[in-house]
C-alpha positions as CSV (number, residue, x, y, z in Angstrom):
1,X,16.0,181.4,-0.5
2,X,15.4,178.0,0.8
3,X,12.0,178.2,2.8
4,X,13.2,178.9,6.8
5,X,16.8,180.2,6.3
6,X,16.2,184.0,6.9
7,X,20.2,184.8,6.1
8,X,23.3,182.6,6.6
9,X,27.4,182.4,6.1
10,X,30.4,179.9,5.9
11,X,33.9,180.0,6.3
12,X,35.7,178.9,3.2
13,X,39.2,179.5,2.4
14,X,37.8,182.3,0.4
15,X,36.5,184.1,3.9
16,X,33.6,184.7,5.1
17,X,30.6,185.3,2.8
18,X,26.8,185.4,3.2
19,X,24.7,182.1,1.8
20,X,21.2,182.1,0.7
21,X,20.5,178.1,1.1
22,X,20.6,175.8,4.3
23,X,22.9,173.8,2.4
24,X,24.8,176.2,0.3
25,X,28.9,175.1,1.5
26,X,28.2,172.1,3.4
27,X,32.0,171.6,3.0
28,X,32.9,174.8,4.7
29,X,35.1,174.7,8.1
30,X,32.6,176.4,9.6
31,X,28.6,177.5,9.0
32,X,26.2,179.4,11.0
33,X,22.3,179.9,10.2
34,X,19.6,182.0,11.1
35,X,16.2,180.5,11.0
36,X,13.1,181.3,11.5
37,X,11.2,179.2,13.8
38,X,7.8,179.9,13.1
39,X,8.4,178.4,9.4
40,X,7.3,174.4,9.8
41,X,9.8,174.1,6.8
42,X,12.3,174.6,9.5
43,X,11.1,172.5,11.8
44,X,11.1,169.2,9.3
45,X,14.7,170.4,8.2
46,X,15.9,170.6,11.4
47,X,15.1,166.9,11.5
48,X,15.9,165.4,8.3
49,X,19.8,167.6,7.9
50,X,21.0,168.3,11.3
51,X,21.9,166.2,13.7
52,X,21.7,167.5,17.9
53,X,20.9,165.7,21.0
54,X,17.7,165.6,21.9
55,X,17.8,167.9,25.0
56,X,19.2,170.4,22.3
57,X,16.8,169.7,19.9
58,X,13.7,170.7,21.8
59,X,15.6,173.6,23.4
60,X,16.2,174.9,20.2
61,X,12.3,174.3,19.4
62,X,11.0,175.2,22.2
63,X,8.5,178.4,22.7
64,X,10.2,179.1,26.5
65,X,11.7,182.6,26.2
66,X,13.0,182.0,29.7
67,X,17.3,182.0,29.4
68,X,18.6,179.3,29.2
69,X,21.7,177.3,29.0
70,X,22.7,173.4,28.2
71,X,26.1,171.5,27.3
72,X,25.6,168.0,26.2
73,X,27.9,165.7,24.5
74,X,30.0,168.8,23.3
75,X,27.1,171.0,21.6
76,X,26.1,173.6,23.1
77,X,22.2,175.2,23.6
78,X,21.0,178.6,24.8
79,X,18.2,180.4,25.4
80,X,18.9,184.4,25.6
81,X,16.3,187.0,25.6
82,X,16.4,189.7,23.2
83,X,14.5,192.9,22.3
84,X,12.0,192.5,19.2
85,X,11.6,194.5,16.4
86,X,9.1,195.5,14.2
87,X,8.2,195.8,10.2
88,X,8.4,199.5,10.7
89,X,9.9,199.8,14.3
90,X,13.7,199.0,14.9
91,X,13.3,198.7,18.1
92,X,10.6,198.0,20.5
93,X,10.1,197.1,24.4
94,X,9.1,194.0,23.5
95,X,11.4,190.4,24.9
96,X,11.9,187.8,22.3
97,X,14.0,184.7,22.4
98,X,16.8,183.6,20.3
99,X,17.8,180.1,20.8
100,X,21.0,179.2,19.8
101,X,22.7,175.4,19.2
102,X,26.7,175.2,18.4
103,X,28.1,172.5,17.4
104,X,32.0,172.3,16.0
105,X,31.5,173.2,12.7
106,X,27.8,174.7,12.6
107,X,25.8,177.4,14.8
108,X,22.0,177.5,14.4
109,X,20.7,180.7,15.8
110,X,16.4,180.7,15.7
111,X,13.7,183.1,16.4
112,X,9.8,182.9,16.5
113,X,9.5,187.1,16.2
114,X,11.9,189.5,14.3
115,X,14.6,190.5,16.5
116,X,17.1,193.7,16.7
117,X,20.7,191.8,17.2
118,X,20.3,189.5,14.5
119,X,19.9,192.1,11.8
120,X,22.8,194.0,13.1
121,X,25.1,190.7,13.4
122,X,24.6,190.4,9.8
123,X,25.7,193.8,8.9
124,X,28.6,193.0,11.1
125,X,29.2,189.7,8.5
126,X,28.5,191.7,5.3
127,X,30.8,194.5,6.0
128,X,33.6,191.7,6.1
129,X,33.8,190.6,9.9
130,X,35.5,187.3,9.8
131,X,33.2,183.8,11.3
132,X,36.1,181.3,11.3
133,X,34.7,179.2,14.7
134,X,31.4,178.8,17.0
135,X,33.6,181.0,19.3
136,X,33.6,184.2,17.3
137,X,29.9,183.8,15.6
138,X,28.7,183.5,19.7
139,X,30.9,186.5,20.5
140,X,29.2,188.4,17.5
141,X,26.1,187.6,18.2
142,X,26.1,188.5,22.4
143,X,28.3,191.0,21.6
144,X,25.4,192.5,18.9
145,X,23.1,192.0,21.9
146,X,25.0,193.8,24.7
147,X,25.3,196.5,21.9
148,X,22.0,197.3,21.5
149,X,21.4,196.9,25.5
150,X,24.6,199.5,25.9
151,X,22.4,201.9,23.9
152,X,19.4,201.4,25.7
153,X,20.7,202.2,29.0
154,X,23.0,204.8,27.7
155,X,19.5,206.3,26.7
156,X,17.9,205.1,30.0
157,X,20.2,207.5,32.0
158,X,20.2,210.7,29.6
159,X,16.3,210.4,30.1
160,X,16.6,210.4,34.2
161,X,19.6,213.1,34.1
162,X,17.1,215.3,31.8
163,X,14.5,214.8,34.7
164,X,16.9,215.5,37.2
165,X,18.0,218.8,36.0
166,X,14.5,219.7,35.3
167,X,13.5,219.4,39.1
168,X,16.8,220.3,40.4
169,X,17.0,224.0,38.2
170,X,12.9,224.5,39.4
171,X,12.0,225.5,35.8
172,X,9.6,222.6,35.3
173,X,8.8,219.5,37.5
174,X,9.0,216.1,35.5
175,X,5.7,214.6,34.2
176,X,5.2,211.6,36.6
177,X,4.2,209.7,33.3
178,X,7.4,210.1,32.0
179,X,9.2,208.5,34.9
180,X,6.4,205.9,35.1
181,X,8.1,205.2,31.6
182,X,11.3,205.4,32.2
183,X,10.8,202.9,35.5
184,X,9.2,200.1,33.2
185,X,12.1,200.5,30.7
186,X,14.3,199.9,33.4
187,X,12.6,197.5,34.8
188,X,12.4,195.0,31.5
189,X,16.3,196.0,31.0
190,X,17.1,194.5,34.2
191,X,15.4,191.6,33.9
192,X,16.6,190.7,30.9
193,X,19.8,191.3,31.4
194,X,20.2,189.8,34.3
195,X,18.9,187.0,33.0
196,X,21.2,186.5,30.1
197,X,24.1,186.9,32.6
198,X,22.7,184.4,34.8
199,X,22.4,182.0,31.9
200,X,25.6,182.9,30.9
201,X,27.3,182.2,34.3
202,X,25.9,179.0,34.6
203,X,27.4,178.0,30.9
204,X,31.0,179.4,32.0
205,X,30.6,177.0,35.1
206,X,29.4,173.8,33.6
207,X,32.5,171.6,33.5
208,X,31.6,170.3,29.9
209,X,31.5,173.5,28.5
210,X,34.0,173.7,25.1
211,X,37.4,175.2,26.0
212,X,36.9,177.2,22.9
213,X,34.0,179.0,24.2
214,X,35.0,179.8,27.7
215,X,36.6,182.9,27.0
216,X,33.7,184.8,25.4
217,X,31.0,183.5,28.1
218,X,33.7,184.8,31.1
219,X,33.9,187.8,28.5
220,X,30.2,188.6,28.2
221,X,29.4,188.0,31.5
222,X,31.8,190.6,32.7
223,X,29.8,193.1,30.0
224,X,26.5,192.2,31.2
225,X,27.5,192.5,34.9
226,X,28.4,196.6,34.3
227,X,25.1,197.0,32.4
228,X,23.3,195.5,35.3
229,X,25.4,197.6,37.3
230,X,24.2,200.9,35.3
231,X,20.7,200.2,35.6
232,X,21.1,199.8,39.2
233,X,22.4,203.2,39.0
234,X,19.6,204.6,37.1
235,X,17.0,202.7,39.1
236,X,18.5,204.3,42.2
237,X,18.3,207.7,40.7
238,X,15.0,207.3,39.6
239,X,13.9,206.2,43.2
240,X,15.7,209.3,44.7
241,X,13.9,211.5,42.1
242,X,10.6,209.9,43.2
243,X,11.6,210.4,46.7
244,X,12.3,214.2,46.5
245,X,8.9,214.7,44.3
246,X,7.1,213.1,46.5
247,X,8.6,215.1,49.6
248,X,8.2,218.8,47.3
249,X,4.6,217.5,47.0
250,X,4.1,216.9,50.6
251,X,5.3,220.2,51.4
252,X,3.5,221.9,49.1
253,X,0.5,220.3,50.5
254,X,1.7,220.7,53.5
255,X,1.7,224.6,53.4
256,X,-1.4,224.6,51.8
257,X,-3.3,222.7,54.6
258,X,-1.7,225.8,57.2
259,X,-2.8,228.6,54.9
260,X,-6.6,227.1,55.1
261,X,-6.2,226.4,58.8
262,X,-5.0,229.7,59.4
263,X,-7.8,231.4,57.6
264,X,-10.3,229.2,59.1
265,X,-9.2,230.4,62.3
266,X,-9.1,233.8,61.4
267,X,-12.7,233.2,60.2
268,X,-14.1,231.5,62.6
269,X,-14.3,234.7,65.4
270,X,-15.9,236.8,62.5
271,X,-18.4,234.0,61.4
272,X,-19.1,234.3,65.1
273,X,-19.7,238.1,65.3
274,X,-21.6,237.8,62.4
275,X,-23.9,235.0,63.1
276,X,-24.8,236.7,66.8
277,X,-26.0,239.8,64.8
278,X,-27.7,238.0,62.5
279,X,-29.7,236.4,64.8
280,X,-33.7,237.7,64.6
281,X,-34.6,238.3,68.2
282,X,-35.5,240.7,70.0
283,X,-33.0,243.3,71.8
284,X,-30.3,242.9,69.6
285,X,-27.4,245.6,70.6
286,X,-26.7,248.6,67.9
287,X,-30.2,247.4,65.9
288,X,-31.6,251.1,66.3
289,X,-28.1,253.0,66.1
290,X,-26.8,254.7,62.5
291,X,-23.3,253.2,63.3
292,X,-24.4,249.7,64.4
293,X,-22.9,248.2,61.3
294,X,-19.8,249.5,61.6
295,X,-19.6,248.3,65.0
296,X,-20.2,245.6,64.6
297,X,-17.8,245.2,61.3
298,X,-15.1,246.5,63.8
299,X,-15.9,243.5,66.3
300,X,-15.4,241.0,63.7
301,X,-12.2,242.6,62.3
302,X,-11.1,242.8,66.0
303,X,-12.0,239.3,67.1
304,X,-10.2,238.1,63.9
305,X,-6.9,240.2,65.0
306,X,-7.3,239.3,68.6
307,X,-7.0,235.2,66.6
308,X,-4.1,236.1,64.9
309,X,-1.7,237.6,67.5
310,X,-2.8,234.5,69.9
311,X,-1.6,232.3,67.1
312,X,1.9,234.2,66.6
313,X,2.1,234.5,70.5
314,X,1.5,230.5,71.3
């Protein structure tokens, strides 16, 4: 495999079929590669064999994993944030960057870290999906992306409909870790998809933008603006979940506070009784009677009572 290319295919008249060299049918109708950026193999064969505008060019180079989009002189470049993954993760909560250059007959997608929706867009190729245009290798490849974000928050809201039914059936409150968890999930979904939508909107809007790929940015965008919408949802859950936690706990505390303010005004009359007789002076009432204990046990039961039915009166 040439240094660089991590997986490729062209459109022959054969179909479509996977290459294993950057240059591998350079007379096909149509070619799309998947580099890997961190490779300076790439980088000098990005120079020497492909030819993009400059603004393109350092786009496609460029270490920004903000997203991005740019039309000039009828190639296109993007920036679109992505999830990572791992040698032995498939997934992690981890934003990459895939930049992406389309020209006529050639898309270049690149990445400096592994990421999720280029593995499955290649499964997609080998199990025979046809690439015939920069139209349909753009709407495999966003469409792999808002298929793995469709999973995530399909997850997302299972997770905060689990909690929800915990608290809502009073078997067992949720661990306030888990929804500190499931807040920063949601958090990183949204901004990431909102902004591959807003990149998105801005490359349906730009007047130079191919004719052929209008359709599947007005397509996408329209995806990405219900996902955003379902996060919103889940977000708002989670805030309401928070809310009624937080307002169980104040009650909770709440009674607890009036059951030690009761007793301490219960106790306080006794402590009273109990501190006058335990005073060591002279004179004391009861000190010389057999029953002067229980006396004065009977005062402090009595001065307690008396506190009690004053408190239920007022």
């Amino acid at each position: 495999m040439q240094p660089g290319l991590i997986w490729g295919c062209a459109r022959t008249d054969a179909g479509t079929r996977l290459i294993e060299e950057c240059d591998d049918a350079a007379e096909a109708s149509f070619r799309w590669l998947h580099l890997n950026l961190a490779d300076q193999r790439t980088l000098r064969w990005l120079e020497r064999s492909v030819e993009l505008p400059r603004t393109i060019h350092d786009l496609m180079l460029s270490r920004d994993a903000h997203a991005q989009a740019v039309v000039e002189d009828g190639v296109v470049g993007l920036v679109l944030q992505d999830l990572e993954r791992d040698f032995d993760v498939a997934e992690t909560m981890q934003i990459g960057a895939l930049h992406i250059a389309i020209t006529p007959r050639l898309m270049l997608t690149g990445r400096f870290h592994p990421l999720r929706s280029a593995d499955i867009a290649k499964q997609r190729i080998a199990a025979g999906v046809d690439i015939c245009d920069g139209a349909a290798a753009l709407g495999l490849m966003v469409g792999a992306m808002a298929d793995g974000l469709s999973q995530l928050v399909r997850g997302l809201a299972a997770d905060i409909q689990t909690a929800e039914d915990e608290f809502l059936n009073e078997r067992l409150s949720p661990d306030t870790r888990d929804l500190v968890a499931i807040r920063r999930r949601a958090a990183r979904l949204h901004r990431l998809i909102g902004g591959m939508r807003a990149a998105l909107h801005r490359l349906e809007m730009d007047p130079d933008l191919p004719a052929l790929l209008a359709p599947v940015a007005e397509h996408v965008v329209q995806r990405l603006h219900a996902l955003d919408a379902d996060v919103g949802a889940v977000q708002a859950q989670l805030r309401m979940l928070r809310d009624e936690l937080d307002l169980q706990t104040a009650q909770r505390t709440n009674q607890n506070l009036y059951f030690l303010s009761v007793m301490s005004a219960l106790l306080l009359p006794a402590t009273l009784v109990t501190g006058f007789f335990g005073m060591n002076t002279g004179g004391l009432p009861f000190a010389g009677s057999i029953g002067g204990t229980l006396f004065a046990g009977a005062l402090a039961i009595a001065a307690s009572g008396g506190t009690w039915l004053l408190l239920r009166r007022r």
